[in-house]
DOLUM-641387 format. One record per residue: residue in three letters; x, y, z of N, C-alpha, C, CB in turn. Coordinates in steps of 0.02 Angstrom, whole numbers, padded with zeros to 5 digits, always signed. Glycine has a CB too. Layout:
AlaXYZXYZXYZXYZ...
// end
This chain:
Unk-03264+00098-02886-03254+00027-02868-03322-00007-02859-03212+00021-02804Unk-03323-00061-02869-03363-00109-02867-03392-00139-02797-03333-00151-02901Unk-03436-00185-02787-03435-00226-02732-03385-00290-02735-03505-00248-02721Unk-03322-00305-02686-03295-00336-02697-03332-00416-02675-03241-00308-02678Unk-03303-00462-02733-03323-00531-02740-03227-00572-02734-03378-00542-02834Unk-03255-00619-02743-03188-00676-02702-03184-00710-02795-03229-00764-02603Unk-03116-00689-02823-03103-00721-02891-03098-00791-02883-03039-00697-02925Unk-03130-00829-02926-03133-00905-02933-03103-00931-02983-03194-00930-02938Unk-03074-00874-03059-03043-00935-03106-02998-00956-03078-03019-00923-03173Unk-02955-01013-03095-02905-01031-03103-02899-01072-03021-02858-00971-03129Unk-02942-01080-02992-02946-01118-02930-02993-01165-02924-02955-01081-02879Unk-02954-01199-02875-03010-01271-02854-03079-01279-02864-03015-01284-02786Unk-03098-01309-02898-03187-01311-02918-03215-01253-02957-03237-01309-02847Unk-03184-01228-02997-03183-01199-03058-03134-01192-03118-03193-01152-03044Unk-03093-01255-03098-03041-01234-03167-03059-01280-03242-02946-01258-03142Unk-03041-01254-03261-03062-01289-03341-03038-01354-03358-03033-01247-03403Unk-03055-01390-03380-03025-01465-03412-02976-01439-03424-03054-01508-03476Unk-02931-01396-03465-02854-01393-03476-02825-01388-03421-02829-01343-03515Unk-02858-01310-03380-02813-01313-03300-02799-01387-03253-02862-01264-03241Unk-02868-01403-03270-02841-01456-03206-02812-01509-03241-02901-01491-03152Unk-02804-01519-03292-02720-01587-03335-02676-01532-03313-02706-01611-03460Unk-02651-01486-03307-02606-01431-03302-02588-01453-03235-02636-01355-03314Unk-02623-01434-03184-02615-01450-03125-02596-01518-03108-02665-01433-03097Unk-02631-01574-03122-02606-01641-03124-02539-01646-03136-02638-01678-03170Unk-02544-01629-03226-02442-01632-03246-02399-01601-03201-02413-01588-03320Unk-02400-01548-03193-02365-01483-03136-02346-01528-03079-02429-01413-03102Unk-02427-01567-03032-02394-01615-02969-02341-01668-02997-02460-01664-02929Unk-02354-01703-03069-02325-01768-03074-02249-01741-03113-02381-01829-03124Unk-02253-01695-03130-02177-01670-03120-02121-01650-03083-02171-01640-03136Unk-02170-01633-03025-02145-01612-02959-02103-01673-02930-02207-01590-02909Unk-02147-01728-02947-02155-01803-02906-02109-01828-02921-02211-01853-02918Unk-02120-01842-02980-02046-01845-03026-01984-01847-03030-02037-01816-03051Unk-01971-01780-02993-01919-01731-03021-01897-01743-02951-01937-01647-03054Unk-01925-01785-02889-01931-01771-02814-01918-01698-02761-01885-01816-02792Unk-01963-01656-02819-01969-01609-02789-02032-01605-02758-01955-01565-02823Unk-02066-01644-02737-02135-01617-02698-02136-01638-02643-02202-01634-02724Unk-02160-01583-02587-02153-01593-02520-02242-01605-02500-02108-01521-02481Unk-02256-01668-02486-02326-01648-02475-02365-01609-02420-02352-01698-02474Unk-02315-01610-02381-02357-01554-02329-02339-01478-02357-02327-01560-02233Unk-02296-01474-02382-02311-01396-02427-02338-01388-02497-02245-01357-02437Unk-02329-01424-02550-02354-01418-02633-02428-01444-02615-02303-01478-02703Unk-02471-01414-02585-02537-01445-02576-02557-01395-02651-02584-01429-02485Unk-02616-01407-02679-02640-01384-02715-02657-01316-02755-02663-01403-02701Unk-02666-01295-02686-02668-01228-02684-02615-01170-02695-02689-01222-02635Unk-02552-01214-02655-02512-01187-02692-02458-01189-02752-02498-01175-02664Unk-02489-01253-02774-02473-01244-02853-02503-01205-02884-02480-01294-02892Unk-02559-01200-02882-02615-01148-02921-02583-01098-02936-02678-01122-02884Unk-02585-01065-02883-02554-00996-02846-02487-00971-02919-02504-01026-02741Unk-02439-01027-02910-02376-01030-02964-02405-01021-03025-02334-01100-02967Unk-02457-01075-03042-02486-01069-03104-02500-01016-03134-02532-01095-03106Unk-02569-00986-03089-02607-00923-03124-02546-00879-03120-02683-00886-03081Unk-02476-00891-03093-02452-00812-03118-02418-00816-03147-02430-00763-03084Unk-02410-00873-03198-02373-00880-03243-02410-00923-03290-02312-00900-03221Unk-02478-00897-03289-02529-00909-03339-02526-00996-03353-02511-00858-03412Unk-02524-01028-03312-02531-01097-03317-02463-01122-03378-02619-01114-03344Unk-02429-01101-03386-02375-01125-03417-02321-01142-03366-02353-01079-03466Unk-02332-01228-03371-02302-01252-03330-02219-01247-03332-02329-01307-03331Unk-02185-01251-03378-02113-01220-03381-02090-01165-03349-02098-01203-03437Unk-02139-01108-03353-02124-01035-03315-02141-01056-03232-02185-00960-03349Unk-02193-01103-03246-02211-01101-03167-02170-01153-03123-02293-01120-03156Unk-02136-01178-03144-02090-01216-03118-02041-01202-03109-02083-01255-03137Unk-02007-01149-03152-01947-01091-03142-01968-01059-03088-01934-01034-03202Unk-02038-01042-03071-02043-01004-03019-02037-01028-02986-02078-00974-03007Unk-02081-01094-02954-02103-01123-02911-02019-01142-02879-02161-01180-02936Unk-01966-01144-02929-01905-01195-02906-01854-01145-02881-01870-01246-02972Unk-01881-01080-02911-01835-01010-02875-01843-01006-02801-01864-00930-02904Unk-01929-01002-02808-01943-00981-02729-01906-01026-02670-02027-00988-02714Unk-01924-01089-02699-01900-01144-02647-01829-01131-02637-01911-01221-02671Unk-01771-01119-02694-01716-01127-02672-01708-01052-02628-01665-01146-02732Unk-01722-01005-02650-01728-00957-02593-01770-00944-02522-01741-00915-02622Unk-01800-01017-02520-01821-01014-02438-01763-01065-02424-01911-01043-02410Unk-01731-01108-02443-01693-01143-02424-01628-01081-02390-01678-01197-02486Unk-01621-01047-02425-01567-00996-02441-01571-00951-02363-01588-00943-02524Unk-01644-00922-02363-01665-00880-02319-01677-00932-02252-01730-00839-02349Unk-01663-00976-02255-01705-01047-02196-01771-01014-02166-01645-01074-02108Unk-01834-01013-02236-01898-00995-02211-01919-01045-02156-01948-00992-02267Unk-01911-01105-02191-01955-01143-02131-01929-01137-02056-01957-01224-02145Unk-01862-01142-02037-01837-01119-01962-01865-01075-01938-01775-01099-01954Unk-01872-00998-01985-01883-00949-01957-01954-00951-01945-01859-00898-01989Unk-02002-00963-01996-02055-00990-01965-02095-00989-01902-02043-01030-01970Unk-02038-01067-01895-02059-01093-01796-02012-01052-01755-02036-01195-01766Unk-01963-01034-01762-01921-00981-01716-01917-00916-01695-01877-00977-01730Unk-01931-00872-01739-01911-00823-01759-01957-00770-01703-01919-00820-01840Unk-01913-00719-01688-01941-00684-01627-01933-00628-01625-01923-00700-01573Unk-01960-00566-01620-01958-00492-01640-01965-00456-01552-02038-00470-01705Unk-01925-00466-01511-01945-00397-01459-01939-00361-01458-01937-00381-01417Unk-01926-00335-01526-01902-00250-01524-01979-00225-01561-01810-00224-01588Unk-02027-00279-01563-02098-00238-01589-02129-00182-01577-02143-00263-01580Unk-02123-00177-01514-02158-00117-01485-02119-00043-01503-02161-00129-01402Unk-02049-00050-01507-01994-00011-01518-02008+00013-01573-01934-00040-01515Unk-01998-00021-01652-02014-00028-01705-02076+00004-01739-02011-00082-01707Unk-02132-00029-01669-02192+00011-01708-02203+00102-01713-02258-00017-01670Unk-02163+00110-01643-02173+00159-01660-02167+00227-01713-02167+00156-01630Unk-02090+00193-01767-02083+00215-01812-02092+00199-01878-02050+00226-01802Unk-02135+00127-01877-02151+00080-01921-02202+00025-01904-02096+00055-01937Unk-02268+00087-01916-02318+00027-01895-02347-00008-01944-02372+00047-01857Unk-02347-00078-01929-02370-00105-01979-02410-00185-01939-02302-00111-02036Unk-02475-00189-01954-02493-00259-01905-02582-00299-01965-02528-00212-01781Unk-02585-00342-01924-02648-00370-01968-02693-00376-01920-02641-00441-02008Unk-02768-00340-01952-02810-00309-01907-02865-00340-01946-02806-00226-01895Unk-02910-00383-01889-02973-00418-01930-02952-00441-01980-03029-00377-01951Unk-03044-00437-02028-03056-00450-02087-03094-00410-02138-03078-00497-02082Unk-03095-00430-02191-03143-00378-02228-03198-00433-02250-03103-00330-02301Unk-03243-00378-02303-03315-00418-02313-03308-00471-02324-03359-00401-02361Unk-03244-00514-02374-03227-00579-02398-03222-00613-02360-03181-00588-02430Unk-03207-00602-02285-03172-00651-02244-03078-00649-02249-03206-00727-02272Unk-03072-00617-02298-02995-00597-02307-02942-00552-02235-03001-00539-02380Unk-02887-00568-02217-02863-00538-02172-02843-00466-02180-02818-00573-02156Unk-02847-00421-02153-02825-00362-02174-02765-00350-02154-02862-00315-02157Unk-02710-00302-02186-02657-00304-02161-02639-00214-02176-02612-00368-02194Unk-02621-00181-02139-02606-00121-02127-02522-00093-02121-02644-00112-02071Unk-02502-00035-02170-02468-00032-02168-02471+00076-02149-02447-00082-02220Unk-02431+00097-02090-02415+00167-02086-02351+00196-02121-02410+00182-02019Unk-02346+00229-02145-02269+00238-02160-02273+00315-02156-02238+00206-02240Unk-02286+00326-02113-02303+00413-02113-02237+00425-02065-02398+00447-02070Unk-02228+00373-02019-02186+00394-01947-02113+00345-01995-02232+00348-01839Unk-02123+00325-02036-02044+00276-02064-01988+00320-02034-02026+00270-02169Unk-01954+00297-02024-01853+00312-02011-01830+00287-02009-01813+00332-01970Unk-01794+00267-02046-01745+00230-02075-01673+00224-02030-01735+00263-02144Unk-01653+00274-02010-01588+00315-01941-01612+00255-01887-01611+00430-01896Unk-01687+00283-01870-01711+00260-01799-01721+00185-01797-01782+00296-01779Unk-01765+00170-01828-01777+00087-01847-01729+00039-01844-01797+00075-01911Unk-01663+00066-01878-01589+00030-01914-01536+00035-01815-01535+00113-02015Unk-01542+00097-01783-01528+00074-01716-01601+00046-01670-01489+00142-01678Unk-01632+00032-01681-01668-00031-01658-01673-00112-01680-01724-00013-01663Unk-01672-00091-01729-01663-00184-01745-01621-00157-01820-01767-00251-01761Unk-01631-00198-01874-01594-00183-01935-01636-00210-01989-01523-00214-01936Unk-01611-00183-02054-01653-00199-02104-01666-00283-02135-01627-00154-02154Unk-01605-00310-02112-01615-00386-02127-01680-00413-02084-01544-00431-02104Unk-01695-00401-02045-01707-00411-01958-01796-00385-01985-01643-00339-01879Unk-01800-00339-01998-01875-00300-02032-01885-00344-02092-01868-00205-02062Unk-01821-00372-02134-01857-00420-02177-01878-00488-02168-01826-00425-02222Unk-01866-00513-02112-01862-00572-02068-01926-00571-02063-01822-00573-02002Unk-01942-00513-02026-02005-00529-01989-02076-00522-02027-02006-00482-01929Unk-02059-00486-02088-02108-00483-02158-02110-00541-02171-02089-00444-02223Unk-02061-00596-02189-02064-00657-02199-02119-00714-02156-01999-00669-02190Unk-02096-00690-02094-02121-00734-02036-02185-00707-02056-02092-00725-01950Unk-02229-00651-02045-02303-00644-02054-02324-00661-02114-02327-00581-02042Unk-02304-00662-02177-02313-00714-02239-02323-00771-02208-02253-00724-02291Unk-02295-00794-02182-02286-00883-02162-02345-00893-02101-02189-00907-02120Unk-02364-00859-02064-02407-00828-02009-02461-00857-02057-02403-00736-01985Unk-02455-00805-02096-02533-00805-02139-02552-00861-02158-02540-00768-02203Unk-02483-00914-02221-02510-00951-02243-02536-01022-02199-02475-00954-02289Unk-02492-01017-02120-02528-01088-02076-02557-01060-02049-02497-01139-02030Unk-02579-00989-02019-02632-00996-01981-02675-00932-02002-02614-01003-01905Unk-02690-00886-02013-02729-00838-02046-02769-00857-02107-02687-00788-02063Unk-02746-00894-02138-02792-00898-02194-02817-00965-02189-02760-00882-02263Unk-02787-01014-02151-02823-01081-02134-02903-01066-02096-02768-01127-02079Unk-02891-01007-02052-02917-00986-01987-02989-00949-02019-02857-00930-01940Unk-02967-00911-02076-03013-00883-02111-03043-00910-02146-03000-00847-02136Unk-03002-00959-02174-03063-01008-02241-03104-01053-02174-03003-01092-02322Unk-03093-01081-02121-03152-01105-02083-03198-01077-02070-03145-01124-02036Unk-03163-00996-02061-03255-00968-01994-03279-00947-02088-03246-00843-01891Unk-03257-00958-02144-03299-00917-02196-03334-00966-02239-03254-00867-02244Unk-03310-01026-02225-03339-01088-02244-03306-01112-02308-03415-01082-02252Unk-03265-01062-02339-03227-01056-02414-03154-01043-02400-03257-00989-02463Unk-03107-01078-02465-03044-01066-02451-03029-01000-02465-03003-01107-02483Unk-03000-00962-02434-02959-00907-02431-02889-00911-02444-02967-00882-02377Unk-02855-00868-02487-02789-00877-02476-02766-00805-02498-02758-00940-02516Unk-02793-00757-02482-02768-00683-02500-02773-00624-02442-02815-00657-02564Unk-02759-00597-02444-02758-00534-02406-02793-00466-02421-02698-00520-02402Unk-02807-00417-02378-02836-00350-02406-02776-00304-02380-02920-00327-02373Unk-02743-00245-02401-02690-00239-02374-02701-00161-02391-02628-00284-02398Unk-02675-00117-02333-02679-00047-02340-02624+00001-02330-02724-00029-02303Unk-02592+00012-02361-02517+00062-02345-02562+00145-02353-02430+00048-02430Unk-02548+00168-02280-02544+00233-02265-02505+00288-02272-02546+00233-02225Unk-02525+00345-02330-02454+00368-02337-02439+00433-02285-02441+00390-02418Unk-02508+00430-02250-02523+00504-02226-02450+00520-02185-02601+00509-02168Unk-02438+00586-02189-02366+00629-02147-02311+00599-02164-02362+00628-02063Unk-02310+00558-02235-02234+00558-02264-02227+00613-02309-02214+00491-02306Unk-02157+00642-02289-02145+00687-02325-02101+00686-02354-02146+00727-02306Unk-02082+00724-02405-02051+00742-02452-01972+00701-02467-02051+00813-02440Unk-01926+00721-02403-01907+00688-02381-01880+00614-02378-01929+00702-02364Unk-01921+00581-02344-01925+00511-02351-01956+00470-02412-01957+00493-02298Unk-01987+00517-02457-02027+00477-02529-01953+00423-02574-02065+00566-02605Unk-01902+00427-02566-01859+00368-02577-01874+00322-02535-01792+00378-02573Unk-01883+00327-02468-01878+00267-02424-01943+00239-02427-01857+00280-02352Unk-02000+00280-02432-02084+00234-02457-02064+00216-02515-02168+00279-02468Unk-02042+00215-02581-02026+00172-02619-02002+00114-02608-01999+00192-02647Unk-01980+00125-02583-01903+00073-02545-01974+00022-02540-01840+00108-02437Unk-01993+00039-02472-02027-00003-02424-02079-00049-02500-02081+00056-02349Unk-02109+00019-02523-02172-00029-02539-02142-00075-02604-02251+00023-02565Unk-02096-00064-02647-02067-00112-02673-02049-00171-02641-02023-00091-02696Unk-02028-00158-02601-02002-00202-02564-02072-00274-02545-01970-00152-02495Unk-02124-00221-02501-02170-00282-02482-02192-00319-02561-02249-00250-02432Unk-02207-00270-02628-02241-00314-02691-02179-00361-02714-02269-00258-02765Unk-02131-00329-02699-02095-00371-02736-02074-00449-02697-02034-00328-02756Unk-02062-00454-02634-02050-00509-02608-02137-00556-02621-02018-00490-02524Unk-02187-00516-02609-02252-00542-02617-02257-00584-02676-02301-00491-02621Unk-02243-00557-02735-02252-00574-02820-02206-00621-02819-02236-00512-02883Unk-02141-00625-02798-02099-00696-02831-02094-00725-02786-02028-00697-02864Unk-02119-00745-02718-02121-00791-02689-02166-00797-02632-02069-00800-02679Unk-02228-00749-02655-02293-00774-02617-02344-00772-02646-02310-00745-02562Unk-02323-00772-02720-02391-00747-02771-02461-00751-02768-02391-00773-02824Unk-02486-00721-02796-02575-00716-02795-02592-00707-02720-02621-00797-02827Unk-02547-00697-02661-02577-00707-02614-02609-00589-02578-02507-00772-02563Unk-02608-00581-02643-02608-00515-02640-02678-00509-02658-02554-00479-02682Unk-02722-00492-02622-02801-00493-02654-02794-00409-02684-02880-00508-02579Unk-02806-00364-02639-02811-00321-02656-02776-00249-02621-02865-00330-02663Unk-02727-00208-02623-02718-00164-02587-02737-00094-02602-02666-00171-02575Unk-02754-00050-02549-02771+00016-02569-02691+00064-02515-02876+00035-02540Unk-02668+00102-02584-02606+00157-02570-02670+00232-02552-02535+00171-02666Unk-02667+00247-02481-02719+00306-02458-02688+00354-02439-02765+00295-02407Unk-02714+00413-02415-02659+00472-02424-02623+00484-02464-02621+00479-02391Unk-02612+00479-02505-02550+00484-02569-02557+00544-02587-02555+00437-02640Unk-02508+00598-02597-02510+00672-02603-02498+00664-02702-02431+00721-02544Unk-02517+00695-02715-02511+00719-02795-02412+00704-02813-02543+00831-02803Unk-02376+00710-02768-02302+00680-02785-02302+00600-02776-02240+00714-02731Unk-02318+00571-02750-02333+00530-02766-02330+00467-02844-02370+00555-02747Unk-02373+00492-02870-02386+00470-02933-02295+00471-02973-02454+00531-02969Unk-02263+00501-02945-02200+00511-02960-02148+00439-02931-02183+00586-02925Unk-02160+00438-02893-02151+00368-02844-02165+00317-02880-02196+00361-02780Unk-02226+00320-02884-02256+00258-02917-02212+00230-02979-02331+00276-02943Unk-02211+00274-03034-02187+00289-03086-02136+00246-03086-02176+00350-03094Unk-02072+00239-03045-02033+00219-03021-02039+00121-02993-02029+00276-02977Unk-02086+00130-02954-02099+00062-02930-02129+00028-02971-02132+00056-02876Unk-02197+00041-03004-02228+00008-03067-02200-00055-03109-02230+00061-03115Unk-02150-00044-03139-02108-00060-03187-02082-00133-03147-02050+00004-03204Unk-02092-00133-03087-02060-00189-03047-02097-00264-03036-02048-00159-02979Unk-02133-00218-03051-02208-00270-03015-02228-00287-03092-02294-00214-02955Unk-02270-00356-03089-02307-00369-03140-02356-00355-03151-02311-00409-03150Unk-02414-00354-03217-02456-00354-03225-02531-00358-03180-02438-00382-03254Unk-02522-00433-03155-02592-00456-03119-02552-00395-03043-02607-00579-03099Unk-02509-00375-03024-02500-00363-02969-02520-00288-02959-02438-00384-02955Unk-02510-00270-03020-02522-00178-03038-02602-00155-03019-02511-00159-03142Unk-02637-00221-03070-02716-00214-03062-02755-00216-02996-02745-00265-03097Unk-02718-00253-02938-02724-00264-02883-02736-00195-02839-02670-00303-02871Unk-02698-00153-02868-02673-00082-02811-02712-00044-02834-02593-00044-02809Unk-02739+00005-02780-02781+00061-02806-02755+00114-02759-02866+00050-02804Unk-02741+00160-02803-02691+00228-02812-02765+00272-02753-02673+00269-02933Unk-02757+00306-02692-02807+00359-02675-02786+00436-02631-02860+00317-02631Unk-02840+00465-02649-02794+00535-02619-02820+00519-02513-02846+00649-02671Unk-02835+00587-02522-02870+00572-02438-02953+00561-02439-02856+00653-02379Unk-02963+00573-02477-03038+00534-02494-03041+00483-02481-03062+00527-02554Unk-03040+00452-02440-03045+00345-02467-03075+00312-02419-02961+00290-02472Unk-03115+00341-02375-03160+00312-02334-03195+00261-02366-03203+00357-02308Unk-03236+00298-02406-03291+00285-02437-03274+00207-02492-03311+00362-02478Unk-03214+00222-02513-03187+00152-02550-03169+00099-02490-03109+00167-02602Unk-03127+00110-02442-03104+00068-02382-03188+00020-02368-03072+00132-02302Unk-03250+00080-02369-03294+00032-02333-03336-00016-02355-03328+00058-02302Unk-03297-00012-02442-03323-00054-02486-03307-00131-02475-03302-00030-02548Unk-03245-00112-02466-03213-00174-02432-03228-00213-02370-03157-00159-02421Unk-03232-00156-02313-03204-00165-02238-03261-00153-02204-03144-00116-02210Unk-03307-00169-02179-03343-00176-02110-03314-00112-02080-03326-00250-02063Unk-03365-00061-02052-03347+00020-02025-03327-00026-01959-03422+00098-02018Unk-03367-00066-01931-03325-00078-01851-03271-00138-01836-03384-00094-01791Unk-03233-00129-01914-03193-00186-01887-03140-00129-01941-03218-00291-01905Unk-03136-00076-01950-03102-00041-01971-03063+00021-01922-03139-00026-02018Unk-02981+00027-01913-02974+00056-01851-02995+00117-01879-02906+00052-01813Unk-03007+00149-01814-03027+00216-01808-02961+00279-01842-03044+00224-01719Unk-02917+00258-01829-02868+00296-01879-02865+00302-01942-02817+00279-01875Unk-02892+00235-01964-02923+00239-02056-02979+00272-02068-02945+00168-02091Unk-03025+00307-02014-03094+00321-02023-03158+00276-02007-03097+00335-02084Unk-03128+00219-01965-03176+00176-01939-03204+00175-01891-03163+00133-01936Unk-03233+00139-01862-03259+00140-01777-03237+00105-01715-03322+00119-01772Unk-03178+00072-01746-03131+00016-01714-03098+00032-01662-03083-00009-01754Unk-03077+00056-01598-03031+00058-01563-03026-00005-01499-03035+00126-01543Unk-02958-00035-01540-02957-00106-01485-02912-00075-01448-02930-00191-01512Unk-02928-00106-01369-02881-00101-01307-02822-00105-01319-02888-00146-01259Unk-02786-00048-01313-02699-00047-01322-02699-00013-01374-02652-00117-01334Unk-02735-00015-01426-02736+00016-01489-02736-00063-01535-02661+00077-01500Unk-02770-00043-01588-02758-00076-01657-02701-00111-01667-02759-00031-01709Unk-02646-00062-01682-02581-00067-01709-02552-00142-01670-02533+00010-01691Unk-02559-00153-01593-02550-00211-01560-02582-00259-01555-02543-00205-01517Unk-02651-00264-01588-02713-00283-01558-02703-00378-01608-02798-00209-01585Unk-02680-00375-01656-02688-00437-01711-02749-00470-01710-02638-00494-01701Unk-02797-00426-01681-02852-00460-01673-02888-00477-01754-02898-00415-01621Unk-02938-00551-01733-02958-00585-01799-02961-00644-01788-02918-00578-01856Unk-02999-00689-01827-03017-00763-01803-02964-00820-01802-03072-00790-01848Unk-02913-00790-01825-02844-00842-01825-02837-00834-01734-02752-00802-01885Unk-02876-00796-01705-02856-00829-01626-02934-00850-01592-02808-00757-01564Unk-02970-00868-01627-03041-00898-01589-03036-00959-01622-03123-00857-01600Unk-03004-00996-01687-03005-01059-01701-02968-01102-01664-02990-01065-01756Unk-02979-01147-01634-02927-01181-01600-02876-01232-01668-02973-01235-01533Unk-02813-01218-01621-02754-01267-01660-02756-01320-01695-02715-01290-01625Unk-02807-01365-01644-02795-01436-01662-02860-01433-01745-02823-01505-01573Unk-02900-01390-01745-02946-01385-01805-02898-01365-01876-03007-01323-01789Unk-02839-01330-01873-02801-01297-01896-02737-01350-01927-02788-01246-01844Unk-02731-01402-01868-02686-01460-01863-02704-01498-01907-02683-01494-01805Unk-02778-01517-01882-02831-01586-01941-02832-01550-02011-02941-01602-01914Unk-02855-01486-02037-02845-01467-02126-02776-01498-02132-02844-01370-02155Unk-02725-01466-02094-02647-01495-02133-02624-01571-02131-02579-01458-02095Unk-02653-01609-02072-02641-01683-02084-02687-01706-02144-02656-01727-02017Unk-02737-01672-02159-02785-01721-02200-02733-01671-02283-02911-01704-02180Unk-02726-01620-02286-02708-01610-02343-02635-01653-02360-02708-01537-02349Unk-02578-01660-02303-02528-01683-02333-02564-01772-02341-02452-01666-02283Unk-02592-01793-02278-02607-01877-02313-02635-01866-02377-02669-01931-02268Unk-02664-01817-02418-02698-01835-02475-02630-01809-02525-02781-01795-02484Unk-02609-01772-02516-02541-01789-02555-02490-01835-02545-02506-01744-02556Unk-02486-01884-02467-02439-01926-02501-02448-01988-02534-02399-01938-02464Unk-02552-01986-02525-02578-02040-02578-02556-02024-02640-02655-02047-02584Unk-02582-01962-02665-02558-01935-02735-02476-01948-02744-02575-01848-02740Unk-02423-01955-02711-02371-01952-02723-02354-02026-02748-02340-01922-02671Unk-02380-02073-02711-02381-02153-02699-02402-02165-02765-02435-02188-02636Unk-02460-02140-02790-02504-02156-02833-02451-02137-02887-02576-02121-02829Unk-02420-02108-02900-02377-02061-02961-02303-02112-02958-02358-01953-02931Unk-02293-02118-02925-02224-02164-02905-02251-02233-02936-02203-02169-02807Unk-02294-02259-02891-02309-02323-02936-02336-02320-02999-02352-02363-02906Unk-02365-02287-03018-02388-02272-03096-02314-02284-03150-02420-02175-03101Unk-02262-02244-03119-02206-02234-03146-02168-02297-03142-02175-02179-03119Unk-02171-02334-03095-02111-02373-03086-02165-02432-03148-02083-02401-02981Unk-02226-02450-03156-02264-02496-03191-02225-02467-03248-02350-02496-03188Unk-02234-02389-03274-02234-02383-03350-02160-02405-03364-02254-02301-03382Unk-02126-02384-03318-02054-02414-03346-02049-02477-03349-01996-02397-03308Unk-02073-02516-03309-02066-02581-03307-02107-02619-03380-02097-02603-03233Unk-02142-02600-03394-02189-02610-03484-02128-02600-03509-02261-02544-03523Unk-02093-02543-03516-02038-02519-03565-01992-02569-03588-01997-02468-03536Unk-01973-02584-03495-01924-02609-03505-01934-02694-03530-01888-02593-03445Unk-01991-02733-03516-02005-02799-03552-02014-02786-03635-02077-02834-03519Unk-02040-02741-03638-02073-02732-03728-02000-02709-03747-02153-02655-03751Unk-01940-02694-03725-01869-02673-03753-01824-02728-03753-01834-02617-03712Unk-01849-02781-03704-01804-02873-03706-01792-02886-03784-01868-02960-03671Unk-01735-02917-03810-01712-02961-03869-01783-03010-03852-01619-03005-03862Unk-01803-03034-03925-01841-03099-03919-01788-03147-03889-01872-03126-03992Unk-01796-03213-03862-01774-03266-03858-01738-03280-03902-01808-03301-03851Unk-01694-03308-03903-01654-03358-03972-01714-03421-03991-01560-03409-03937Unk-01726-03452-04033-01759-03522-04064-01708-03571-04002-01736-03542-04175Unk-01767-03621-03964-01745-03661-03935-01719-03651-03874-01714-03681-03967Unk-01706-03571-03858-01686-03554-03810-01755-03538-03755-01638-03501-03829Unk-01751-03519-03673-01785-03529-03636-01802-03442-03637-01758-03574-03578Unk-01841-03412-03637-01867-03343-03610-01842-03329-03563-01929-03333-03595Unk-01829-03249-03539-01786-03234-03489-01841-03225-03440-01734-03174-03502
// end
């Protein structure tokens, strides 16, 4: 592996004269069509639709119009502001999974154990709808405040994650149910949180494994495959390519041990930014979309209105103009 760098095609202040008419049409279809919400279709996440459906705006609008009707479906936005997990502590212990710091990018890290999974135990603690709930809610976590939180203290927009599934002490056993799981997180990720996957590393992975994979692969797309890097128990040495040794927990091989442990800790700059800094990006991004929206509406209502004079009968001879 490389030294990791922060990808720039296909985003803000590097896209090509075609991308950005692409992007333009994409909003003024949205506008259009009165599908655009300006405090959510901000830019970024049109992009997002775009690059994963290679800027073909037809595909990306199938997507873009899936996801939405399935947060409508799922009521993301309620769950969002509502949504409440006390069975965390319960949970973790057979399913730890939390977001810890950052890595060199400024990217959030997000950690996944599945060594302790049970499926029996977990399902009489809370339930599997209930575990997908709350995957949802930290998606949504991320996109208002983790990655807002991160593109300030890094001075650059962020909108991805570094993400680590642990396979250490799953056994044999349970290798259906780590499928399960990790399909599960790419696949809800890819069709309705796309690109927001920077990079993940699968560690511990025993030589059966690759058998697993085999299986899940096929699910996931392309850009999402390239993303993952397959490692045995070796992977220090790749992790610290990424990750800062003291902001890496000590269970991965780092030097990290936060009070209580890691696993509880959510520590990271999404809690040293204050709110109201967090508040001002989203008022200033939706006012600049509902100029853009205004701007597209009246554009439209003029061109029709040309149409519709240049489509009038002439006058009759002698008669008065309408």
């Amino acid at each position: 592996m490389t030294t990791p760098t922060l990808a720039t095609a296909g985003r803000l202040g590097h896209l090509t004269d075609p991308q950005a008419e692409t992007l333009r049409a994409f909003q003024r279809e949205l506008i259009l069509d009165n599908h655009f919400i300006p405090s959510y279709h901000d830019e970024h996440l049109l992009l997002r639709f775009l690059r994963a459906r290679r800027f073909d705006i037809p595909k990306a609008k199938a997507m873009l119009y899936a996801c939405d009707s399935w947060r409508a479906t799922e009521k993301v936005p309620e769950l969002a502001k509502h949504f409440e997990f006390p069975e965390a502590e319960a949970v973790r212990a057979f399913y730890p999974q939390y977001y810890h710091n950052v890595d060199k990018l400024g990217r959030p890290v997000y950690v996944e154990h599945l060594g302790a999974v049970d499926i029996k135990k977990i399902t009489a603690i809370s339930s599997m709808e209930r575990m997908q709930q709350k995957l949802i809610f930290e998606y949504e976590k991320s996109i208002d405040e983790r990655f807002p939180a991160c593109s300030l203290i890094a001075g650059t927009h962020l909108e991805q994650s570094c993400t680590i599934i642990d396979l250490s002490g799953v056994s044999l056993m349970y290798f259906p149910q780590v499928g399960s799981f990790v399909k599960q997180i790419a696949q809800i990720g890819q069709d309705y949180y796309p690109e927001q996957l920077g990079t993940m590393f699968i560690i511990n992975a025993p030589m059966l494994f690759s058998s697993v994979w085999s299986l899940i692969k096929p699910f996931l797309d392309e850009a999402t495959v390239k993303k993952i890097h397959i490692l045995g128990y070796s992977y220090k040495k790749s992790l610290l390519e990424y990750i800062d040794e003291d902001k890496l927990p000590a269970r991965l091989g780092g030097k990290c041990k936060c009070d209580g442990g890691c696993e509880a800790s959510d520590v990271g700059p999404w809690h040293s930014v204050p709110a109201s800094d967090l508040a001002k990006v989203k008022a200033e991004t939706t006012a600049r979309n509902e100029a853009l929206m205004r701007s597209v509406l009246e554009e439209d209502a003029k061109a029709k209105e040309q149409i519709k004079v240049t489509d009038e009968p002439p006058a009759a001879d002698g008669a008065p103009a309408s």
